[in-house]
C-alpha positions in Angstrom: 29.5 17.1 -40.9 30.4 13.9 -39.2 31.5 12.8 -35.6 34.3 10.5 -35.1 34.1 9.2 -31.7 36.8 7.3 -29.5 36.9 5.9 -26.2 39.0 9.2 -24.8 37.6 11.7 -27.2 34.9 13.1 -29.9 35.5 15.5 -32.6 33.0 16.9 -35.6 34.3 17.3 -38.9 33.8 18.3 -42.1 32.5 15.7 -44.8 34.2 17.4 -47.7 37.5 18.4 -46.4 37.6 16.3 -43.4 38.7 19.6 -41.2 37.5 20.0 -38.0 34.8 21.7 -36.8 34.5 23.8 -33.4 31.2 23.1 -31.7 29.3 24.5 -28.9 29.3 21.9 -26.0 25.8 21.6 -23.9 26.2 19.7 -21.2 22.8 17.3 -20.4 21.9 17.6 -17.1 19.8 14.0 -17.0 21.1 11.2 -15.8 19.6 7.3 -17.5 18.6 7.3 -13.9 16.0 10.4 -14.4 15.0 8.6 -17.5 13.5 6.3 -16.0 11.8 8.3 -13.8 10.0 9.7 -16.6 10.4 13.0 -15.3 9.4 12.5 -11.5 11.7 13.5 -9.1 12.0 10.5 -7.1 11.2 6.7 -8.1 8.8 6.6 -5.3 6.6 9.7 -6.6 6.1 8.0 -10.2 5.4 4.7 -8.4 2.7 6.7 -6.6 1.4 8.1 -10.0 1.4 4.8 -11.4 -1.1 3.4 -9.3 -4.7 4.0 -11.3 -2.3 1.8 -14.1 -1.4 -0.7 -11.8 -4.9 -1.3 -10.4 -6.1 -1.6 -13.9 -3.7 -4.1 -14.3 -4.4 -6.1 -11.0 -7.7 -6.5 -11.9 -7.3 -7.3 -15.8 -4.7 -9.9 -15.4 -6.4 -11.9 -12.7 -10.1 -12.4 -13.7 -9.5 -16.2 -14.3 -6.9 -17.0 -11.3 -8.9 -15.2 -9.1 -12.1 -17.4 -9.5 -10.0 -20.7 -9.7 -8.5 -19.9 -6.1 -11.8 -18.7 -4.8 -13.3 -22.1 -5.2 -9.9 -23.8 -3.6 -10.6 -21.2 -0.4 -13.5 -22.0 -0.1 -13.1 -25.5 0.7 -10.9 -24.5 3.8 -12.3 -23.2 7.7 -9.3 -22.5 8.2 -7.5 -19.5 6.7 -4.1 -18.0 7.8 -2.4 -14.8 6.1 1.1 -14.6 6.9 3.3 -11.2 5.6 5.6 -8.7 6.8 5.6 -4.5 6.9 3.4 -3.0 4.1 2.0 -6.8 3.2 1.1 -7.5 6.8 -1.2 -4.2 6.6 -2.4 -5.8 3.5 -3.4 -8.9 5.6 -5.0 -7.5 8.1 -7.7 -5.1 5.3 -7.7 -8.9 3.8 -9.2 -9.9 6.8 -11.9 -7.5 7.0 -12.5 -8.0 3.4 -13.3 -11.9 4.2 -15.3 -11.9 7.4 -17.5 -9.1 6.1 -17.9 -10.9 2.4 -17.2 -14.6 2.5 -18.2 -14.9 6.6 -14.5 -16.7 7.6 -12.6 -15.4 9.7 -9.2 -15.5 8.9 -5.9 -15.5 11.1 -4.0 -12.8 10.2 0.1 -13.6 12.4 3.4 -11.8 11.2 5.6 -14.2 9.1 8.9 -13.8 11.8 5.7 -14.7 14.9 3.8 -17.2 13.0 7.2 -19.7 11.8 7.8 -19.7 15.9 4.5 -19.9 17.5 2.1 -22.3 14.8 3.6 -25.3 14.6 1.3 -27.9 16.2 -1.6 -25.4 15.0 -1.4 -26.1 11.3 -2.6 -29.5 8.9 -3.7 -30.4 5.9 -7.3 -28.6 6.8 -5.3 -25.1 6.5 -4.9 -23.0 4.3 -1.8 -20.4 4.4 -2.4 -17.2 2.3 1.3 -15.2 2.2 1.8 -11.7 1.3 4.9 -10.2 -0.4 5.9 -8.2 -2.4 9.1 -9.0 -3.4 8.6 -13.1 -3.3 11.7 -13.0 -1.1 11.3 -12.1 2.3 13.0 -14.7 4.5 10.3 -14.3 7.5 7.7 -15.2 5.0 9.2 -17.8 3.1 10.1 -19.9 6.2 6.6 -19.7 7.2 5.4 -21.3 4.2 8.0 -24.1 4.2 7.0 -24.7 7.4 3.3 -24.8 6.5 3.6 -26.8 3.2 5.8 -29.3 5.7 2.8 -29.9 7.8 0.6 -30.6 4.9 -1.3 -27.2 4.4 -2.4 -25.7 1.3 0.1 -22.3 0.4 -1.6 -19.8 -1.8 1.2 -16.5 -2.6 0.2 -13.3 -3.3 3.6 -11.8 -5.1 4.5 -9.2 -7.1 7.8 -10.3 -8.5 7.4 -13.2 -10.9 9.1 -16.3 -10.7 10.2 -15.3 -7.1 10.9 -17.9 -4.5 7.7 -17.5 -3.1 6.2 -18.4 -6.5 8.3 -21.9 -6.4 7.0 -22.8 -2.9 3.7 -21.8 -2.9 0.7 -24.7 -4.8 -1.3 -21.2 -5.7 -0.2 -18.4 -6.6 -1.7 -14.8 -7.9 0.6 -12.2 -9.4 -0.3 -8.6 -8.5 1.2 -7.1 -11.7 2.1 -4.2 -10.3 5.4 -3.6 -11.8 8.7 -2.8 -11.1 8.9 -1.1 -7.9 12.4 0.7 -7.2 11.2 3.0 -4.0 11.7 0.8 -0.6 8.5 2.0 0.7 5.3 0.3 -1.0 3.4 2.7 -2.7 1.3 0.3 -6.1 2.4 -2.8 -4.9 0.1 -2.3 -1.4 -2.4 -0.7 -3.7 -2.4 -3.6 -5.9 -2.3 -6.3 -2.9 -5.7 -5.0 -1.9 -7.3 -5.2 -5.2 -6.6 -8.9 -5.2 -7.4 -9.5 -1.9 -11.2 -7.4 -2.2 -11.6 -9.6 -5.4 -10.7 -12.6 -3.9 -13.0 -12.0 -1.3 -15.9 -11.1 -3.3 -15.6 -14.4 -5.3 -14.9 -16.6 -2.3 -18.4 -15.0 -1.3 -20.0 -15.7 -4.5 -18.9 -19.3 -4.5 -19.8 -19.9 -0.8 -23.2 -17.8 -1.1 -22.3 -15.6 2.0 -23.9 -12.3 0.4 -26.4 -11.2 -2.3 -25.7 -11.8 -5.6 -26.4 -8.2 -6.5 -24.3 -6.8 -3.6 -21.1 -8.7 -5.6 -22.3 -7.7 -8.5 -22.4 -4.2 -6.5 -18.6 -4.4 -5.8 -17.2 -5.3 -8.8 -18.7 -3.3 -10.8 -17.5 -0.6 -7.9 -14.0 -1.9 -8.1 -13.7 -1.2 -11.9 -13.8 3.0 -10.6 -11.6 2.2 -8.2 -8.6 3.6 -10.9 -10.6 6.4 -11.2 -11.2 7.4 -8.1 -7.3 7.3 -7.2 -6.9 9.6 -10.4 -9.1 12.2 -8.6 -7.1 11.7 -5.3 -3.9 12.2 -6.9 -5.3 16.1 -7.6 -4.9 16.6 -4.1 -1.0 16.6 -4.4 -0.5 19.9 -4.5 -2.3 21.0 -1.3 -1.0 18.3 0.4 2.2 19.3 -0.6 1.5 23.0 1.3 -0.1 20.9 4.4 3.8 19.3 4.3 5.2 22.4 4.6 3.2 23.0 8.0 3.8 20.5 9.5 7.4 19.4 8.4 8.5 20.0 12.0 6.4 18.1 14.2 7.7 15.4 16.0 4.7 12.7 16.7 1.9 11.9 14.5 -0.9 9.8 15.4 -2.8 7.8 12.8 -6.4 6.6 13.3 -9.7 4.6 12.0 -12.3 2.2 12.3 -12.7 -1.1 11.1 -11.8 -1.8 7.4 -9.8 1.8 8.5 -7.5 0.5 10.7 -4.9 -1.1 7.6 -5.1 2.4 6.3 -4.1 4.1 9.6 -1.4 1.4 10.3 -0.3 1.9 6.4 -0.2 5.8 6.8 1.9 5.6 10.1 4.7 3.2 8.9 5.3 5.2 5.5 5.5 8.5 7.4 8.2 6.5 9.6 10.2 5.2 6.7 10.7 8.1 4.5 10.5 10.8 6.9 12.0 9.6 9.8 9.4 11.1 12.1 7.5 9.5 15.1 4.4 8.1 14.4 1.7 5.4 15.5 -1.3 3.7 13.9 -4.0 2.2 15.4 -8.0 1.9 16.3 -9.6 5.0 16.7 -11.5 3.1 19.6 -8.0 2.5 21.6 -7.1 5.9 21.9 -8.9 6.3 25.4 -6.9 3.3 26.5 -4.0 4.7 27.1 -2.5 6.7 23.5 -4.7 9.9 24.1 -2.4 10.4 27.2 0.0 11.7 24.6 -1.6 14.1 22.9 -1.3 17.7 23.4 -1.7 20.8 21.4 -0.6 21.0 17.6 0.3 17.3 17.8 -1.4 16.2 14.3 -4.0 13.2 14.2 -4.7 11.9 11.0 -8.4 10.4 10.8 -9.3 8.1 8.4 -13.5 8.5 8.0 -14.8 7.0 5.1 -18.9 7.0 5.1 -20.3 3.3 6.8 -21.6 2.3 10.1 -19.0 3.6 12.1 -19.0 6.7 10.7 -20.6 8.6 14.2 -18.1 6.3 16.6 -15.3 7.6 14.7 -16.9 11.6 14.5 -16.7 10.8 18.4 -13.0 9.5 18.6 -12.2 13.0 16.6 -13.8 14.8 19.0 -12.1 13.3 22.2 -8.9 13.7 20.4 -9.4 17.8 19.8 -10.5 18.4 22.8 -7.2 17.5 23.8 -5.7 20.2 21.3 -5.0 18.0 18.7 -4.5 19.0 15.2 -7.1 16.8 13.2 -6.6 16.2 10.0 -9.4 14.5 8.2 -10.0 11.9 5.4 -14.3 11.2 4.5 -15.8 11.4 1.5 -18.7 12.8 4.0 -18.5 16.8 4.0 -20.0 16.8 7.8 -16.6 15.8 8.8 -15.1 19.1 8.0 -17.0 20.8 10.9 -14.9 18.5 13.3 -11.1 18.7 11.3 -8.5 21.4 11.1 -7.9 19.7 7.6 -10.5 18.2 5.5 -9.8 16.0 2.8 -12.2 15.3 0.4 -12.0 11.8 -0.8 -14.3 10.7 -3.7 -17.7 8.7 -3.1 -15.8 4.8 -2.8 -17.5 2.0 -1.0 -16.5 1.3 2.5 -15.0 -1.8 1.6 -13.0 -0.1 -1.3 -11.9 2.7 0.5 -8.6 1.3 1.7 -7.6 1.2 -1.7 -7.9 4.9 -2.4 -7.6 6.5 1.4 -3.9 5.6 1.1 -2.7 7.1 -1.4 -3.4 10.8 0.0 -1.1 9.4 3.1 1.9 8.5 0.7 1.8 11.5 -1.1 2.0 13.2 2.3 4.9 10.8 3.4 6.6 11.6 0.5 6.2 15.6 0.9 7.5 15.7 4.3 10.5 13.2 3.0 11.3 15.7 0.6 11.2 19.0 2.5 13.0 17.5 5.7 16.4 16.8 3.2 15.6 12.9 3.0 15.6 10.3 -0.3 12.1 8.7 -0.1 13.9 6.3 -2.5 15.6 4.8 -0.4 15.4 5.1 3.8 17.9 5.0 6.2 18.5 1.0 7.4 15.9 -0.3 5.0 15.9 -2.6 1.9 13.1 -3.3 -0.9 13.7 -6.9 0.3 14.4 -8.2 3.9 16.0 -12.1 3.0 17.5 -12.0 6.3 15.3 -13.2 9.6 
């Protein structure tokens, strides 16, 4: 039997006699579009499954750049990161990452602020590190023509390769993350902060800021890192039944300490993009200054704890927050924690300064449940785009 096949029609026929042949039509119920989700339901889902990969691949494909820009940073006081959204979270655990590692303390400013408001602040003594994703975003760009026109030195850290940001930029690191088709940042965060804790350990080991052995500490550290996301993403499944109760609350809070507080801002703006429900992300500590007037019974507050020296200030912000009949649920790799949440999450045994790598991904995998069960494509939001080239 053969198949001759036109652009209206098809039919089978026989070789010998060249009759035609009835046969049973099955109808395939995959699209080239679930192809290429490679079984995964949503683009946004894989992308989050992708993520041990992609780390792997952060850290492989930048062992030399990394240590070439190091020693170019490390020659500057001055240090500005400049991004937008997801990157801007990015910035700010940057930040952490470099006053706690290399002893600078970096300006983190929002691209659309920064272009407006900078001006007269920047020279040839700066250097500009932008963040994004795409390479494209307008806000970001036009802060690092605007830098490069005063003379400063514009190091890119960009996904997309041979992206405008790429052209402008005298440095630039590539976070090999891979195509990214969901509008919310799910590897492409993960894989910003995997640059940015290397960079920041090597900026150290160049400048001398911290022990030898406590670098050698962290890289060796960051080389589990994959792993330890692996073992997060076997939390999917009850996170997906946590969706389910709380798929009809209106207001979520989001809430850590130090190197937490990019994790809590991160784990806020996805649930806002995908499932279009009210939520806020900020310092544990700020809560008595005015948020925890909001709170009331069942309203959820998601607490990120990882084990480190504000450990017991944040066990304390919990506690305020229940008392008001909050619903706490809880992120530590420190079992003790469960005696203050309503949900405890067990995350694996990361260094502090890691943890914002791993912490997050238990957040977009509750993003995307809620998404999903309130009748929404986490692929692509409401009013949003993968990249914003308009101001």
């Amino acid at each position: 039997e053969y198949a001759v096949v036109t652009k209206d029609s098809w039919v089978v026929k026989r070789l010998d006699t060249g009759e035609p042949v009835e046969k049973e039509v099955h109808e395939i119920s995959w699209t080239l579009d679930m192809a290429e989700k490679a079984g995964f339901p949503h683009f946004m889902l894989k992308e989050i499954y992708e993520q041990p990969r992609a780390i792997r691949d952060a850290i492989h494909g930048n062992r030399e750049t990394i240590g070439r820009v190091a020693r170019e940073i490390a020659n500057y006081d001055r240090v500005i990161f400049v991004a937008m959204g997801t990157s801007y979270h990015a910035a700010i655990a940057g930040k952490y990452l470099f006053q706690k590692l290399a002893k600078k303390i970096p300006i983190v400013e929002e691209a659309s602020e920064f272009r407006y408001e900078f001006e007269d602040l920047i020279d040839e003594n700066t250097l500009l590190i932008a963040i994004t994703q795409s390479g494209e975003t307008a806000d970001t760009l036009a802060a690092m023509k605007l830098a490069k026109r005063r003379g400063a030195k514009v190091l890119a850290i960009v996904n997309v390769v041979g992206s405008m940001a790429t052209r402008i930029a005298d440095l630039t690191i590539y976070t090999h993350a891979g195509p990214e088709i969901g509008v919310a940042a799910t590897k492409t965060y993960t894989t910003q902060l995997t640059v940015l804790t290397m960079l920041a350990i090597e900026t150290a080991a160049v400048l001398g800021t911290v022990p030898l052995e406590r670098l050698e500490s962290l890289r060796r550290a960051l080389l589990s890192v994959p792993e330890f996301v692996e073992k997060v993403l076997e939390l999917d499944g009850s996170l997906a039944e946590l969706a389910e109760e709380l798929k009809d609350r209106r207001d979520f809070f989001y809430i850590g300490r130090g190197i937490g507080v990019p994790t809590a801002l991160e784990g806020a703006l996805k649930l806002k993009e995908i499932s279009y429900i009210h939520a806020e992300g900020l310092s544990a500590g700020e809560l008595k200054h005015g948020p925890l007037a909001l709170l009331e019974d069942g309203v959820p507050v998601v607490a990120i704890a990882p084990d480190g020296r504000l450990f017991n200030k944040m066990v304390s912000n919990i506690e305020e927050s229940k008392a008001r009949g909050a619903m706490i649920i809880g992120l530590s790799n420190r079992g003790e924690l469960s005696k203050v949440a309503d949900v405890f999450i067990q995350t694996p045994d990361v260094d502090e300064l890691l943890s914002p790598i791993v912490y997050v991904v238990p957040l977009q995998l509750l993003a995307y449940h809620l998404s999903v069960l309130r009748g929404n494509d986490p692929d692509k939001p409401r009013n949003l785009a993968k990249s914003v080239t308009v101001e």
